[in-house]
N, C-alpha and C positions, 0 to 999 in steps of 0.2 A: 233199067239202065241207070235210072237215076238213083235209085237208091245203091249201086252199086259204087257209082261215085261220088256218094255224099261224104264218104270219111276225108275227101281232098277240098271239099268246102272249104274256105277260109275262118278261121275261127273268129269270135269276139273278139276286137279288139280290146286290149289292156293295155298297151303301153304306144310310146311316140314309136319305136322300133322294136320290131319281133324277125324272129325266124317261123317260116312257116315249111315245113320240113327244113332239113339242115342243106338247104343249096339256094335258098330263096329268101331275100330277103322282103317285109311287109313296113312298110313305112306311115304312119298315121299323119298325113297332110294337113294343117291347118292356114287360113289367113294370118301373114303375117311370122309363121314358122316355115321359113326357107330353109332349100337342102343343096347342100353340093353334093352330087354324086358323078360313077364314073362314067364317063361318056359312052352311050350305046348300052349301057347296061338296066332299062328300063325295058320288062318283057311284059308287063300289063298295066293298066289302074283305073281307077274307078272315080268317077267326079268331074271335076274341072282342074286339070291340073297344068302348068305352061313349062317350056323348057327354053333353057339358054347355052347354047352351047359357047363353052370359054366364056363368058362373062369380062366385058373390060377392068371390072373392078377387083376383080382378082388374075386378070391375067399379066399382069407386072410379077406378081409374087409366083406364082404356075409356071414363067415363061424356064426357070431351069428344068424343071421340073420334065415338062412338055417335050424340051431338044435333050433331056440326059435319058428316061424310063419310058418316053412316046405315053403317059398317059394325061390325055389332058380331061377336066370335067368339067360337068354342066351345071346349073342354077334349076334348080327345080323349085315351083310355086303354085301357090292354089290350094283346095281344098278337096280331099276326097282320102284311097288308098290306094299306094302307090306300092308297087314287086320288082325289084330289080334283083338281076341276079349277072352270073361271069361266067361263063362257060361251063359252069356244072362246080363250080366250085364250093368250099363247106363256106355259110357264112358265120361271121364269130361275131355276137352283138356287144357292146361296151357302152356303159352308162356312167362318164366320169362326173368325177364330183370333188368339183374341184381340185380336178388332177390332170396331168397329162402323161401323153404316149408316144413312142416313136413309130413310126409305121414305115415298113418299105412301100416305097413311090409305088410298085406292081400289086400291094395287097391293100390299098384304097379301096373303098367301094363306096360307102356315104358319108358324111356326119353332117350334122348343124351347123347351118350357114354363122349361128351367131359363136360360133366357139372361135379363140384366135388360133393362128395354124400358120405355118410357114415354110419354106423345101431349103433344106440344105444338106451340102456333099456330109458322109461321114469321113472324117479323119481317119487318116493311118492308113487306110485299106489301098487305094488304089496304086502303091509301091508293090502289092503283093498281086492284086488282081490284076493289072494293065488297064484296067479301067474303075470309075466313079461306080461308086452306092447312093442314093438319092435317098433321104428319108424325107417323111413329113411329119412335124412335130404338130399336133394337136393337144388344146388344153383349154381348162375352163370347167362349166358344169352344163353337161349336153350328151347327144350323144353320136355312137363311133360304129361304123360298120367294116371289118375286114372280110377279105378273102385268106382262106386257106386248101391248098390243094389236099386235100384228105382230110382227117379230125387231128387239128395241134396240140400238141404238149406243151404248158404252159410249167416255165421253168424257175423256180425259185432261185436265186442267185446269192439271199441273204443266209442260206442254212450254211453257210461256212467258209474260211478264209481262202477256201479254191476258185479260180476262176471257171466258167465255162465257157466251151469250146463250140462255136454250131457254124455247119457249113453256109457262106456266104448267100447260096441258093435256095436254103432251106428256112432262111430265116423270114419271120414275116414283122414281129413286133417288137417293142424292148420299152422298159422304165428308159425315160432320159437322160436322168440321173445318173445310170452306169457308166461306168467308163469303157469304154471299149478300143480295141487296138487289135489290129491284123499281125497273125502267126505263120508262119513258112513251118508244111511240116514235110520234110522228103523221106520219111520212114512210111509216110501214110501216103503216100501220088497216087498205087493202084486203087485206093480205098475212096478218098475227099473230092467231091465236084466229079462226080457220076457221069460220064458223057465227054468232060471238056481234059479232063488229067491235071488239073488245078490243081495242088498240094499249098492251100491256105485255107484259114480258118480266120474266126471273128473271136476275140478273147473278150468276155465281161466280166466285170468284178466292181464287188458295190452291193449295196441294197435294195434288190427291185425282181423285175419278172423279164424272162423271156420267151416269147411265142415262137413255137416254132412247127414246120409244116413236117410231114410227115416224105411231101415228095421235095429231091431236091436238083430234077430237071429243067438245064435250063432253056432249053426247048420249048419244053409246056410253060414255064415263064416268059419266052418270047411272044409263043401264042396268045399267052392274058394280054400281053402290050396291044397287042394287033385284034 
């Protein structure tokens, strides 16, 4: 038996963040290398490790965050290795350097306590939606764990003067730098927002990337909240 499940061993570690199959994130813990991650989403680890859920020293900056996308996260510290994962979700690893990224408030999973990061609404969108997008800007040199429901395409937005278009539900990531702004499309209503009959999009335009998920149920994005 046991050699039957050896190929699910955990490997050497190599780096502060790994994927150990694509649904599970592996976190290399050190003294002094603190982690935000997302609340309840620790399924194993190994060592000595403490958890804080909501933290006061970031729940000033959390609190829109917390009442707009219900995700609030914890302070993870100590010394060992550390698996979190989201309900079966892909995770997407990011090792910035010296850069930052927008993330939707639902597709958080970890990054480094010492990186700066902050929650606010995206502009333009909520005339279209009836409700707020919450993003969280992270940046510095550290690094970044998202969720994505499936394997994402990550979307070049620099290869030409066209904008692109990605369903509000389906989006997980974005350069900051973009500019974005919400589109009303009523040719596309049986097509956009799968579920809800939404007929709006997210426009970007600029020089940078867009991550985007494969599912764009917002159902199963309810479920990640919860």
């Amino acid at each position: 038996m046991n050699q039957q499940l050896a190929g699910f061993a955990p490997a050497p570690v190599t780096a502060r963040m790994e994927n150990h199959g694509s649904t599970m994130l592996k976190v290399a813990m050190a003294s002094g290398q603190d982690l935000y991650a997302r609340t309840g989403s620790m399924v194993s680890y190994e060592g000595f490790i403490q958890y804080e859920p909501n933290p006061p020293a970031v729940r000033q900056i959390a609190a829109q965050w917390v009442t707009g996308e219900g995700a609030p996260i914890m302070k993870c510290s100590g010394d060992g290795l550390l698996y979190l994962a989201d309900y079966g979700a892909d995770v997407v690893v990011i090792n910035l350097d010296n850069d930052s990224i927008s993330v939707n408030g639902t597709n958080v999973l970890a990054f480094d306590a010492h990186l700066q990061w902050g929650v606010e609404k995206v502009k333009g969108l909520a005339k279209f939606a009836g409700q707020g997008l919450w993003n969280v800007q992270i940046g510095g040199t550290g690094w970044v764990a998202l969720t994505s429901r499936g394997t994402p395409i990550v979307v070049d937005c620099g290869r030409g003067d066209d904008e692109t278009y990605v369903d509000p539900d389906a989006l997980v990531a974005w350069s900051p730098n973009l500019k974005v702004k919400g589109k009303r499309s009523f040719k596309a209503s049986s097509l956009i927002g799968r579920g809800s009959g939404e007929a709006y999009q997210m426009a970007f335009s600029g020089q940078g990337i867009v991550v985007v998920q494969p599912s764009e149920d917002s159902a199963d994005r309810l479920r990640i909240r919860h």
